[in-house]
Each structure stands twice: as C-alpha cells, then as structure tokens.
DOGUDO-424402 format. One record per residue (C-alpha): x, y, z. Coordinates in Angstrom, 2 decimals. Example, Ala and Ser with C-alpha at 12.3 -4.5 7.8 and 13.67 -1.06 7.14 Angstrom:
2
        c1        c2        c3
     12.30     -4.50      7.80
     13.67     -1.06      7.14
//
This chain:
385
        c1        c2        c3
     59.62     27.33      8.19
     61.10     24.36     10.36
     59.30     21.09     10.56
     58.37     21.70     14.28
     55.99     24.77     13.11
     54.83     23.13     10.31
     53.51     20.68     12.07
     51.56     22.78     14.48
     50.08     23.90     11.82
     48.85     20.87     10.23
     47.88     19.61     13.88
     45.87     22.99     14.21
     44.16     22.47     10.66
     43.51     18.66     11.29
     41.72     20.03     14.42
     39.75     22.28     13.03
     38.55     20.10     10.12
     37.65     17.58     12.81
     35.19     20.14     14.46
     33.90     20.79     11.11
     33.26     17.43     10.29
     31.80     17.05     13.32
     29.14     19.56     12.74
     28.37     18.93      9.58
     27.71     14.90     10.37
     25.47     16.21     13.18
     23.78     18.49     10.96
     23.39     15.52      8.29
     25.22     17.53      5.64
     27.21     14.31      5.18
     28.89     15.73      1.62
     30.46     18.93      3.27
     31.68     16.59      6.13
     33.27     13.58      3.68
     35.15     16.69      2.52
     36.23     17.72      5.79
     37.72     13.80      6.65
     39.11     13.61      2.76
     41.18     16.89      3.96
     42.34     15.62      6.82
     43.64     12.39      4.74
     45.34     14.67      2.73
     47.02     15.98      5.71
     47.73     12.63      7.17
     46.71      9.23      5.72
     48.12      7.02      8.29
     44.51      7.33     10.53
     42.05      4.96     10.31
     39.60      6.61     12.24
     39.20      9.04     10.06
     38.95      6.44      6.96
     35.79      5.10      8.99
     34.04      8.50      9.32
     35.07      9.14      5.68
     33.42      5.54      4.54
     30.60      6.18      7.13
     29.77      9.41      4.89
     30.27      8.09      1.74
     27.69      5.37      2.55
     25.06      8.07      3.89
     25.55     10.23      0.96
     24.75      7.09     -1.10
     21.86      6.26      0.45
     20.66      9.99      0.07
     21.86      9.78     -4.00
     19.97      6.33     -4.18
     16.72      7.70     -3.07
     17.00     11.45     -4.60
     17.18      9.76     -8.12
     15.03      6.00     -7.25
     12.06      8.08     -9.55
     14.27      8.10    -12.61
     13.40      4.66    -13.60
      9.48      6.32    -14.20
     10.99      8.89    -16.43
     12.71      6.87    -18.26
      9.38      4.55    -18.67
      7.41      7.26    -19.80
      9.33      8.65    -22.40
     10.18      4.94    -23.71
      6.24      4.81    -23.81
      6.17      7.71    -25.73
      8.57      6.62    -28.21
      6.87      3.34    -28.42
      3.36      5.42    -29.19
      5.28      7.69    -31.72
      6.63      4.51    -33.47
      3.20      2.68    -33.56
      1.52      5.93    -34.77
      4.08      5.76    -37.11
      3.87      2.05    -38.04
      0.41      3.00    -38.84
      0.79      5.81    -40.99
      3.07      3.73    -42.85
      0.26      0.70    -43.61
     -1.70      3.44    -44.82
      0.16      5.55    -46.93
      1.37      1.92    -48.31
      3.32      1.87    -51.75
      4.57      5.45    -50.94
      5.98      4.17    -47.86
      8.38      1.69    -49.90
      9.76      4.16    -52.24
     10.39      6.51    -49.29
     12.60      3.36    -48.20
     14.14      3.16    -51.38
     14.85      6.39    -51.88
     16.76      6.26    -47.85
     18.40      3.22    -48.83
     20.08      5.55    -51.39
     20.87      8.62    -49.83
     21.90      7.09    -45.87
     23.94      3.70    -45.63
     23.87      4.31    -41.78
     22.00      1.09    -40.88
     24.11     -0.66    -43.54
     27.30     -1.94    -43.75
     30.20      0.05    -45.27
     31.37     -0.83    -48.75
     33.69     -2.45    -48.90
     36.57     -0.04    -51.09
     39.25     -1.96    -53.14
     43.06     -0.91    -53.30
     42.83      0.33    -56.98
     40.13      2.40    -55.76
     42.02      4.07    -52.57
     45.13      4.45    -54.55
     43.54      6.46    -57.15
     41.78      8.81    -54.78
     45.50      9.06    -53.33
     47.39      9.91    -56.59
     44.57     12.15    -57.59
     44.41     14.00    -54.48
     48.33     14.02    -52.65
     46.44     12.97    -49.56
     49.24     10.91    -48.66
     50.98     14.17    -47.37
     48.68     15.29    -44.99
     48.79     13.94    -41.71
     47.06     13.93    -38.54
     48.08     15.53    -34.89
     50.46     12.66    -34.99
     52.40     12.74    -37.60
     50.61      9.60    -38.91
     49.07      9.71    -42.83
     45.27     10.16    -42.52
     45.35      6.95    -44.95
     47.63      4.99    -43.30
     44.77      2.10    -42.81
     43.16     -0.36    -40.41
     46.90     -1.04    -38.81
     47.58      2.33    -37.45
     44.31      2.43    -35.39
     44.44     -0.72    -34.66
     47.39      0.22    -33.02
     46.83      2.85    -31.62
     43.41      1.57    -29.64
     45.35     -1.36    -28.56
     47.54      1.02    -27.01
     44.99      3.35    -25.40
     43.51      0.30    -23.98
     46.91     -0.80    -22.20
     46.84      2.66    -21.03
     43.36      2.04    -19.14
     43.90     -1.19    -17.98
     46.81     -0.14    -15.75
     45.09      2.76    -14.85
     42.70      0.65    -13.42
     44.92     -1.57    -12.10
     46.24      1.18     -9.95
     43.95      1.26     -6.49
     43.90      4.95     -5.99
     40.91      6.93     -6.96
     42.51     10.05     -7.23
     45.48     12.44     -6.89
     43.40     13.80     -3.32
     40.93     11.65     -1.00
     38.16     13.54     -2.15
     38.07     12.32     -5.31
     36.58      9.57     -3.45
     33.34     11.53     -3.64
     33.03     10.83     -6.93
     31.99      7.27     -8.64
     30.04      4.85     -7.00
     30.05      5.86     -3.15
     29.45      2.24     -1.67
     32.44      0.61     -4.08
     34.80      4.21     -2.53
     33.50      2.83      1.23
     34.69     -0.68      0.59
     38.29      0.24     -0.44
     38.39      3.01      2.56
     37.10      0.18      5.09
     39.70     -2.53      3.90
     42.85      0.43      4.42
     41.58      0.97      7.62
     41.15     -2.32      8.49
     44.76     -3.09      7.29
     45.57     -0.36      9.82
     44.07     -1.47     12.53
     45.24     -5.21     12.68
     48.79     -4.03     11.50
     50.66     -4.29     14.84
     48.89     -7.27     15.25
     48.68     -9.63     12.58
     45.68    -11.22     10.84
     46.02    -14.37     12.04
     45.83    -12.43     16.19
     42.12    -11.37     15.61
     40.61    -13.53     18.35
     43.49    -12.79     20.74
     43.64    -10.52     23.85
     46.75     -8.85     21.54
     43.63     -6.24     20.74
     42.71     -3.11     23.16
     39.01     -3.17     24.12
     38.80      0.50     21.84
     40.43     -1.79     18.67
     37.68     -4.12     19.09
     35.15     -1.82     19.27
     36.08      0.27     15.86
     36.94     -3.36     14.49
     33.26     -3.79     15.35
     31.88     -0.76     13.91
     33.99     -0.82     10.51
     32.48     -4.44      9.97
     29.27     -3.55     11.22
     29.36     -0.79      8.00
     30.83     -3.05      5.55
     27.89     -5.27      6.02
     25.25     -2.29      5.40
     27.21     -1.23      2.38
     27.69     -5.36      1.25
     23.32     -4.93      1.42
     23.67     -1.86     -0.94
     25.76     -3.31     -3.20
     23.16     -6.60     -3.03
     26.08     -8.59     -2.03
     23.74    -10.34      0.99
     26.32    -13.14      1.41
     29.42    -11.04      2.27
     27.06     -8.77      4.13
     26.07    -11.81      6.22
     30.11    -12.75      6.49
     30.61     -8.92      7.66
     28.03     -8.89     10.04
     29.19    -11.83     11.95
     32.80    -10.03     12.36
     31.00     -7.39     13.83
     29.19     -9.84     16.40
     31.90    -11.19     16.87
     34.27     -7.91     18.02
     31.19     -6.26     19.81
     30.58     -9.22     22.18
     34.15     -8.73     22.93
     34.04     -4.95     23.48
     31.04     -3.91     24.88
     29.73     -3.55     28.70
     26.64     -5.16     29.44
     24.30     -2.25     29.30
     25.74     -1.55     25.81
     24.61     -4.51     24.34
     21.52     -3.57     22.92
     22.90     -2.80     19.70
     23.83     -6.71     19.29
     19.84     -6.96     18.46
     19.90     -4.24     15.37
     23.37     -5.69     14.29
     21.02     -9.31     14.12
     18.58     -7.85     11.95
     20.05     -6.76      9.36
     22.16    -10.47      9.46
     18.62    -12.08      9.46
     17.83     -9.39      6.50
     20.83    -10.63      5.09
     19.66    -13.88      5.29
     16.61    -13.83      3.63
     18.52    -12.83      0.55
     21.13    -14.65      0.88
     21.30    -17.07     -1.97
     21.64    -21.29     -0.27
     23.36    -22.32     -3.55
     26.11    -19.77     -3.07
     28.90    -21.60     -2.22
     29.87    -19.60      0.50
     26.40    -19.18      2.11
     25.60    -20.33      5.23
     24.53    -23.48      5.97
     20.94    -24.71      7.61
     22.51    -24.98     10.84
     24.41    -21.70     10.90
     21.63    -19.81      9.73
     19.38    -21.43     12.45
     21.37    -20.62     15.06
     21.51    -17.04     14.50
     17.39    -17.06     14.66
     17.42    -18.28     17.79
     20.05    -16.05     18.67
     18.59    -13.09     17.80
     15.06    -14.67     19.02
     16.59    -15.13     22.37
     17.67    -10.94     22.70
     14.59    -10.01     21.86
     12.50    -12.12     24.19
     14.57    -10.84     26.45
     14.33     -7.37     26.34
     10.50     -7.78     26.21
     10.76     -9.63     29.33
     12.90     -7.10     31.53
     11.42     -4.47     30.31
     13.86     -2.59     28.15
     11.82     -2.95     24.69
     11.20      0.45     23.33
      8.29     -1.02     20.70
      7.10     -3.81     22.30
      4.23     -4.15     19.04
      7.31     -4.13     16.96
      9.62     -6.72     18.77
      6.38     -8.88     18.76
      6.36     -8.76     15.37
     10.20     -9.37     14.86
      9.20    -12.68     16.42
      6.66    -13.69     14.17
      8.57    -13.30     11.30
     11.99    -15.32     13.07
      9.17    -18.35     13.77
      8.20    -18.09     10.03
     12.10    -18.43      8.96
     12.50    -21.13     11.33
      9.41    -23.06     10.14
     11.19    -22.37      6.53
     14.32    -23.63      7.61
     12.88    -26.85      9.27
     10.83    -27.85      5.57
     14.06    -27.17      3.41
     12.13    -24.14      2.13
     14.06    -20.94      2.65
     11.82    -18.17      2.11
     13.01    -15.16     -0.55
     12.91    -11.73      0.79
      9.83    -10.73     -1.10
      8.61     -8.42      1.53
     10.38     -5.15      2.45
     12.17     -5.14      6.29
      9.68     -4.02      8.50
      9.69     -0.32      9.63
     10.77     -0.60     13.03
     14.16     -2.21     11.29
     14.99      0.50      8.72
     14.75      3.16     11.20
     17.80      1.08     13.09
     19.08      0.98     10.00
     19.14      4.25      9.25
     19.73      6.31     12.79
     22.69      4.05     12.79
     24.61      5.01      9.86
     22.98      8.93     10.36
     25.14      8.63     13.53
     22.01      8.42     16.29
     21.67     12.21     15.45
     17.94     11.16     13.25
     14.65     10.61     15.24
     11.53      8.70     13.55
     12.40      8.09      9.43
      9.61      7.90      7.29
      8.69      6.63      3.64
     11.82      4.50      3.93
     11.27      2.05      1.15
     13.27      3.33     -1.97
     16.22      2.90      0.51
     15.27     -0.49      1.95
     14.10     -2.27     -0.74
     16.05     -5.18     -1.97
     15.31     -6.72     -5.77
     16.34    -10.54     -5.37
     19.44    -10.87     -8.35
     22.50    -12.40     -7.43
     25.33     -9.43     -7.98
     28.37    -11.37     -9.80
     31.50    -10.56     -7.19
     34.49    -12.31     -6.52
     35.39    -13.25     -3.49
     36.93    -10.02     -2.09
     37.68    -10.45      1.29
     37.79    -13.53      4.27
//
C-alpha cells in the first residue's frame, strides 16, 4: 500500500470518528465520544483541537463520575456506624462476661501474635532450622535462597521502587490516548490542555501572547482551552489557579469576540468571582484587594448592563448576582473577605454546566453534589504561569 492511499484512509477514518464524536457529545454520551477524539489522537497527535474536545469530555465525564458516586460517603457512614454499634455491643458483652473475657485474651495472646511484634529469631536459631532442614537449596522464582535475609528484599524493593519512580516520571498515561479515560479525569484534562496549549502558541512563542502574531480563531480556542482549565482548576479545588486561568480566558475572548458575542464574558466572570470567594488571601499568589475589586465591578458593570438594554434572560437572577457582588465589595472594603460558605446560586451552575455540556443541555436541576465546594486548601505546586 503506498503512503498516498494510506493516508486517505486515515483522513477517511479521522473523518468519520469526527462525526461520531460529534454525535455522541450532542447526545451527552461524553465516554463513547472521549473515545472517538482518543482515536483520532492515535491517528494523528499533532491536533490540538482535538486535545480540547478530548479534555472537554474528560471533564464532563468527571463531573458525571463525581455526582454518580457523591452518595458513597453515606455508605460508608453507615456501615462505620454499624461497626461502631457491633464493637460497643461488644465492649459490653465483654464488662459483663468479665474475668472470662481476660482469659479469652490470654488465651489469643497465645495462639495469634498478629497485633504483636514479631520475635525477634537469633542466628543460632535460623541456622539450625537450616542444617536441619537443607532449606538453603531451595530457592525462589529468582534464583535467590528463600533465607537469604533482610538484604535481598531490601534490595529488591529498593529496586521496584526505582522502577516506579521513573515510571512516573514519564508524562504519558498510556501506550494509546484512551488510556486517558482512566485515573483521575480532571488531572488527564490538565496534561491534554497544557499539549494543546504548547501547540497552539508554538509558531508563536510564549513570550508573543498579547501580540497581533495570533489569528482571531487562535485567540478564540486560546480562550476556550483557558476558559476549561479554570472549571477543571475549581474541580480539583485549586480556586487560585482557577482564578489565574480564568483571567487568560478574559483576556483572549475580549480579543476574539464580536460584540454581540460577548455575553459569555459575564458567565466566564462568575465563575472568577466563584473563584474568588474561595480563593485563599494568604496564598501567595492570590490576588490582591485591588485586583479582586476590580473584577466586581467589572463583572457588576456587564450585568447592569444587560438588565438595562434589555438582553437579561433572568432578570430575578441577575438582580440577585448583584446583591451578592455588593456583599463582596462591602467585604472587601472592611478587610473581611467572605468564605464561600454558600453554594453558587442556581442561575450560575446551569452556565456552568450548559457550557462544558456544549450548549446542547436546557434547564439542570439538583445541581449541588456538582457545585459544591468544601473550603481546604489543595497542596499544588505551582504548575503553570
């Protein structure tokens, strides 16, 4: 087969699995789809559109994993209940039965060391059990004596744990792109954003982001890849980076978009302004009182305005997006920045949501297991700019 029909024939596969993908992200079936865009990496690796619909899916199919198992924790409450009730029943049946109870102990203490410490066996001891027994010549899988001692395993784990730690210094996930499926699906999203992003400021240079060097397309994927890292930064409960992230996707939408498409700049705000709220101010690389009151007023100033030409869609709602921005700002003002004890309202999830579900969602309901925040400070280096 020459490499001209060969490649047809990728070209015709990559195709297809676009369609596919296509369907199945419009159908919310966001596993068979991440399959579909890990294929087409397979296929060809050098497209970072495709690692952004990939990452896109990985972070819907974690949201959906996140709330399909956000009742575990009850299980596991119950049953430690029950094992507490079994123990205190027991506890009790031990006061009564009384001295019985200690000779039952003594008579474990005898038969199971497990909750003891081994004995300690002298070298006159081993080598007797050695001379009497030849077990000197049997040996394990390796070759190795089954007595040859603390130094052989020693070894030997030292050297199985040299073999994980450059496995894990390697980046890849996997021998194919869907491996990516497996693991944690917002860490997967992370490492497919920051190839893509490498990808897309390649011809360009890092240090060219705020030049015209960038097509108007560039900025808007740019946009949307940051835009993602920040929703998948909240996940993670990294609010700082997510607040970092967000502003890079401010930042390349303002550039990009046409004036009647800027009504997304007020759903990329809230979730900064989410961010925000539990965004730790002793984090050295949290904003400061100034930057964070500027993008209030910011996003204060988009909403009023939308109210006043008439293009709010929930009026009730916006009104109450304002309410909440004058609390932060009165918070702000005292040197009191208030913790994100209260889940995002509604109105804001839904963005949330129809946004990484790709617009193809309508109204999203009982939306708290995958909104809600618990204020801890995740321990993360600093990963990116």
């Amino acid at each position: 087969m020459s490499n001209a029909t060969h490649k047809d024939i990728t070209t015709q596969e990559v195709q297809t699995l676009l369609i596919e993908g296509a369907k199945y992200s419009a159908s919310d079936d966001a596993e068979k789809a991440a399959k579909c865009y890990a294929r087409i990496l397979d296929l060809e690796s050098q497209n970072a559109e495709i690692y952004l619909l990939l990452a896109r899916c990985l972070y819907r199919l974690g949201l959906k994993r996140n709330d399909v198992f956000g009742g575990a924790d009850d299980g596991e409450d119950s049953e430690n209940d029950e094992d507490e009730d079994e123990s205190d029943a027991d506890d009790e049946d031990g006061e009564e039965n009384g001295d019985d109870g200690e000779k039952k102990q003594k008579l474990n203490s005898k038969l199971y060391q497990f909750d003891h410490e081994e004995e300690d066996i002298d070298e006159s001891t081993l080598q007797n059990f050695e001379d009497a027994t030849n077990a000197s010549a049997y040996v394990d899988a390796r070759g190795e004596s089954i007595l040859q001692g603390g130094n052989g395993q020693d070894e030997s784990k030292q050297q199985d744990e040299d073999e994980e730690e450059e496995q894990e210094a390697d980046m890849s996930i996997g021998d194919t792109f869907e491996d990516f499926l497996q693991g944690n699906l917002f860490e997967n999203g992370l490492e497919l954003l920051y190839r893509a992003r490498i990808m897309y400021m390649e011809p360009h240079g890092e240090d060219k982001e705020d030049s015209e060097a960038l097509s108007k397309d560039t900025q808007l994927k740019l946009a949307q890849l940051y835009d993602l890292l920040g929703d998948i930064d909240q996940e993670l409960e990294d609010f700082t980076q997510a607040v970092r992230d967000y502003e890079g996707s401010l930042k390349f939408y303002d550039k990009s978009l046409a004036p009647e498409e800027r009504e997304i700049l007020v759903d990329v705000y809230l979730k900064l302004t989410d961010a925000l709220r539990w965004s730790d101010f002793d984090d050295k690389d949290s904003l400061n009182k100034e930057q964070r009151q500027r993008h209030l007023q910011e996003l204060e100033k988009l909403i009023r305005s939308r109210i006043d030409e008439n293009r709010s869609k929930d009026v009730e709602a916006d009104q109450s997006h304002l309410e909440r921005l004058k609390e932060d700002q009165e918070s702000l003002k005292l040197d009191k920045p208030k913790a994100g004890k209260s889940l995002v309202p509604e109105l804001m999830a839904q963005a949330i949501l129809r946004q990484a579900l790709g617009g193809s969602q309508g109204k999203v309901n009982d939306l708290s297991k995958m909104v809600k925040k618990k204020k801890t400070k995740s321990s993360k280096g600093s990963r990116r700019k």
